[in-house]
C-alpha positions in Angstrom: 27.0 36.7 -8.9 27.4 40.5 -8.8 27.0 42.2 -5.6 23.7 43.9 -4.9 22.3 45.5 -1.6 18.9 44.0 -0.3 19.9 40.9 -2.2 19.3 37.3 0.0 21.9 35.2 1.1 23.0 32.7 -2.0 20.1 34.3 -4.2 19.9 33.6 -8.1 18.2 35.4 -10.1 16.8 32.7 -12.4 13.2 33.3 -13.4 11.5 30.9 -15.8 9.3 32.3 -18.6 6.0 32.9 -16.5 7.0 34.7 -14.1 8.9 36.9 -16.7 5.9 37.7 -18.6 3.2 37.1 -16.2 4.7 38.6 -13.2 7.4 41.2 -13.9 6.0 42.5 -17.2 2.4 42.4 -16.3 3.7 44.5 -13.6 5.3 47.7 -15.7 3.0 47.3 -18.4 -0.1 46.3 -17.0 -0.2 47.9 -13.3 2.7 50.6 -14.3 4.3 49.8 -10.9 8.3 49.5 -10.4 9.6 46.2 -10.1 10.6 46.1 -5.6 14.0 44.8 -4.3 15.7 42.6 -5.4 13.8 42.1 -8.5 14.9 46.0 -9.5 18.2 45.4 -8.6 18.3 42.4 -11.5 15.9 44.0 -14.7 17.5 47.2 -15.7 16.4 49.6 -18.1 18.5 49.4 -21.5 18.1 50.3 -25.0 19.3 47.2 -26.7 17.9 47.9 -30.5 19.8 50.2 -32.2 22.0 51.7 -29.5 25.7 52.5 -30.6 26.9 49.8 -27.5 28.3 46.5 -28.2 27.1 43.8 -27.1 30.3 43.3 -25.7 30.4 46.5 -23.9 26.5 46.5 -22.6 27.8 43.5 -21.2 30.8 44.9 -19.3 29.3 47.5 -18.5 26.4 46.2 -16.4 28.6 43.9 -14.5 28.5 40.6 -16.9 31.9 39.4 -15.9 31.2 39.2 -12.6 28.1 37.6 -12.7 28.1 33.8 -11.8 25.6 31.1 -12.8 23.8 34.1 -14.4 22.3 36.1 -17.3 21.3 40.0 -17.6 18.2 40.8 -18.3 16.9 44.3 -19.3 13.8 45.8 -19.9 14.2 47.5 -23.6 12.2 49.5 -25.7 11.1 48.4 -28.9 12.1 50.3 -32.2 8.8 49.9 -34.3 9.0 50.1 -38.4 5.6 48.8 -39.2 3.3 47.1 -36.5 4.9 43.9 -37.0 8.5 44.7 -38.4 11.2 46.0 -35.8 14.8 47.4 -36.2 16.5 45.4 -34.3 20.2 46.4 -35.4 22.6 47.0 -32.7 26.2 48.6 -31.9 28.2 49.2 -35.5 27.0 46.9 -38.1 25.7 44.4 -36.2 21.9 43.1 -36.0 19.8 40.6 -33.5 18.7 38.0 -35.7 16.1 35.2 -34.9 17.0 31.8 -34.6 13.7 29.7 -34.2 10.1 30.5 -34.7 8.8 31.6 -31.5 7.3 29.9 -28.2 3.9 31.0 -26.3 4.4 31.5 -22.8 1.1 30.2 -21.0 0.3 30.8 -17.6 1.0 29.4 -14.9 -2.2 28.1 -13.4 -2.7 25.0 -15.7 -5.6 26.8 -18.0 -3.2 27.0 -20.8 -3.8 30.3 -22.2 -1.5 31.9 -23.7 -0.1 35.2 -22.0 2.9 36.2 -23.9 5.5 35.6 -26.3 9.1 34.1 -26.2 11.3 35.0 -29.1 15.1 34.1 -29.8 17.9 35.9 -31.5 21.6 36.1 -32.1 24.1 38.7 -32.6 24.9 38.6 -36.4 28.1 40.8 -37.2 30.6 39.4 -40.0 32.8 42.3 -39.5 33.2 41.9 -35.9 35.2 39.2 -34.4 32.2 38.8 -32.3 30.0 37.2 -34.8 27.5 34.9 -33.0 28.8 35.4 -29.5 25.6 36.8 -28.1 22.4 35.3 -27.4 18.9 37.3 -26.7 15.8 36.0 -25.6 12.9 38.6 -25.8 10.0 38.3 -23.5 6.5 40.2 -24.6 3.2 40.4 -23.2 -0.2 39.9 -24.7 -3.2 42.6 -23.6 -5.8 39.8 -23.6 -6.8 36.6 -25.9 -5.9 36.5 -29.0 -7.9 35.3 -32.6 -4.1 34.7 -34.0 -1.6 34.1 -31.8 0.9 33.6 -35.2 0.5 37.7 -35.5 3.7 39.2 -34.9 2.5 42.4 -33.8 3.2 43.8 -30.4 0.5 44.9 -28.2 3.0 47.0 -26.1 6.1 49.0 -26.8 8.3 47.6 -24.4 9.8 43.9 -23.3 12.0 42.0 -21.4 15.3 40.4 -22.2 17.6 38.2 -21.6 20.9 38.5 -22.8 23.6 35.7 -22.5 26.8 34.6 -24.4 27.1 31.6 -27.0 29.3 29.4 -25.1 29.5 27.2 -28.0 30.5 29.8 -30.6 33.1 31.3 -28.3 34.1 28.1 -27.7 34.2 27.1 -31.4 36.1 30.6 -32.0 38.5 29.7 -29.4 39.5 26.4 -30.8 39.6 27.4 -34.3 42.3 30.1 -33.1 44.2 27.5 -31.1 44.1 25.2 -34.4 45.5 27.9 -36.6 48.2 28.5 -33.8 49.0 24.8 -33.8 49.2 24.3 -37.3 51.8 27.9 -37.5 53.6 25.9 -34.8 53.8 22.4 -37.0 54.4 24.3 -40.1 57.6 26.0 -38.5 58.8 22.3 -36.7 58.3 20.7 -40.1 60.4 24.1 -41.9 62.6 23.3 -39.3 62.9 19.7 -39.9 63.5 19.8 -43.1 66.2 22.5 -43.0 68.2 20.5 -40.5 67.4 17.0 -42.7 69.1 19.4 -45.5 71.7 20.2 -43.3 72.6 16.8 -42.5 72.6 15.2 -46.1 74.7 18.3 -46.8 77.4 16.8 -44.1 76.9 13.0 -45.4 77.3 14.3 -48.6 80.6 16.0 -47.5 81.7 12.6 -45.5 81.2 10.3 -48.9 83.5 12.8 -50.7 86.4 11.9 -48.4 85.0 8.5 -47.9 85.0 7.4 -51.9 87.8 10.0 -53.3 85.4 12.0 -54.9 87.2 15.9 -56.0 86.2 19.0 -54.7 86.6 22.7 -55.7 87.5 25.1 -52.8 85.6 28.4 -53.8 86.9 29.9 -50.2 86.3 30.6 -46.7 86.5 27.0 -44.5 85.7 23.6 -45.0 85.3 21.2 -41.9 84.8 17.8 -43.3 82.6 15.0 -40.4 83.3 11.6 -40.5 80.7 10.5 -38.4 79.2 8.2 -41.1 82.6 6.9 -42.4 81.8 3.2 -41.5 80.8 1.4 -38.4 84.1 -1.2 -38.9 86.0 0.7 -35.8 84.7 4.7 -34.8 88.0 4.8 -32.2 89.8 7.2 -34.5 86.8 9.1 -35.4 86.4 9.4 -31.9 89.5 11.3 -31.3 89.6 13.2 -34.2 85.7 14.2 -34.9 86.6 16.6 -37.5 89.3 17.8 -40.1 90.3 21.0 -41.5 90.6 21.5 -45.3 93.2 24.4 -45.1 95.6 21.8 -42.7 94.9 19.0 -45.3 96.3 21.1 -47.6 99.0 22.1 -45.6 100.3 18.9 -44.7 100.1 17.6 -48.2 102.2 20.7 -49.2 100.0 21.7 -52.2 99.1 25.0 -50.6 100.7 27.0 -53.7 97.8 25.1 -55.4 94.9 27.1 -54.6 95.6 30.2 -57.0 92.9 29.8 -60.0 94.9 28.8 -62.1 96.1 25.6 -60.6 92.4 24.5 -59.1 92.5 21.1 -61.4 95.9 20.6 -59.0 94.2 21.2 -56.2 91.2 18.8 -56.8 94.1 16.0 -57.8 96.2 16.3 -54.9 93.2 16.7 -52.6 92.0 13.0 -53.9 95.2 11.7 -53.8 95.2 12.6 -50.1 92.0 11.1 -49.4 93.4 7.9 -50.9 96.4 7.9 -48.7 94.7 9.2 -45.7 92.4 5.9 -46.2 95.4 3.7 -47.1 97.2 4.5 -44.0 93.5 4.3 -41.9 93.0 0.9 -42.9 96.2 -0.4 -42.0 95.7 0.9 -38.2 93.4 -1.1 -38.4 
């Protein structure tokens, strides 16, 4: 709960309907008296149709995030089109639609007459990020009995709201962003996957080269042959020597006067006939 002077020790401000309409409304409207501490301290005056604010920033700015276990509540004029259509756009773009038909608020003294009017609405805004955050429940007060209580007219120019946010479509909003992070994070694991899987059949395809004899053309640069997938006969000697260079392959087999263009069929030949002999003289280690 936001600090307020004159406020009682662990006080909510939680009114239900009747006492909104029937007490603090009948109040301004009826007997044009201020609302006394605390009850001032909690129903502030705001325009909250067609002002230039946010909801977001109305919010902020009369001390939402610190409130705890509570709502704001304002009272608001209302911005009258005909007698029973009302702008009710708000901030850039945005509007205060309604949600559900409305509710009569009786009174509270069990001779169930009806004294006012309960009305629902959400922030609508499809170019804001906070589309359907914000919730408003408006509060209005009837002069007397009624011969239609489905009229939407307003017999005053003023009411009281209650403004709260959507939990759920925050919530929903939140977990949609945290799914579309998760599923950047799986695409990258499963890029990354598959370029080490590449990677790997890349080196096995390397190792079957040696392994069966097959030639190979030596375009430049270095070639570092594995033999980790030789053969699972005996890895001792695989072991000690994990890895071979192609330029001291070449070397020991003295065809490095090979590797000139013109003698590249002479380098995949001797380079097999290595591989045979290497394997030749492998297999009687054995």
């Amino acid at each position: 709960m936001a600090h307020h002077h004159n406020v009682p020790l662990a006080f909510r401000f939680h009114p239900t309907d009747q006492e909104i309409v029937g007490s603090f409304l009948h109040t301004l409207l009826v007997e044009r008296k201020p609302l006394m501490p605390p009850y001032s301290n909690f129903i502030r005056a705001c325009d909250l149709f067609g002002k230039k604010l946010e909801p977001s920033e109305i919010w902020n700015k009369y001390g939402g995030p610190q409130l705890v276990d509570q709502d704001l509540y304002f009272l608001s004029g209302l911005k009258k089109l005909t007698p029973k259509r009302m702008d009710r756009s708000i901030g850039n773009g945005g509007t205060w639609s309604e949600t559900e038909s409305f509710k009569l608020i009786e009174d509270d003294n069990g001779n169930q007459n009806p004294i006012g009017r309960k009305r629902k609405f959400r922030y609508e805004n499809k170019g804001s990020e906070e589309h359907t955050w914000w919730l408003l429940d408006e509060y209005s007060l009837f002069v007397g009995p009624k011969n239609d209580y489905n009229d939407r007219s307003y017999d005053f120019d003023f009411v009281i709201c209650r403004m709260r946010k959507n939990d759920r479509a925050s919530s929903k909003e939140i977990n949609l962003k945290r799914s579309s992070q998760d599923q950047v994070q799986k695409k990258r694991s499963t890029n990354k996957k598959m370029k080490k899987d590449h990677q790997m059949g890349s080196t096995e395809e390397s190792s079957s080269h040696v392994q069966q004899g097959y030639s190979s053309s030596i375009t430049g640069g270095e070639l570092v042959v594995s033999y980790d997938d030789v053969d699972s006969i005996d890895l001792t000697f695989f072991e000690d020597n994990p890895s071979f260079n192609i330029e001291q392959i070449l070397c020991e087999t003295k065809v490095e006067d090979a590797c000139s263009p013109s003698n590249s069929e002479n380098v995949d030949s001797s380079y097999c006939k290595w591989t045979e002999s290497y394997m030749e003289e492998l297999m009687a280690c054995i």
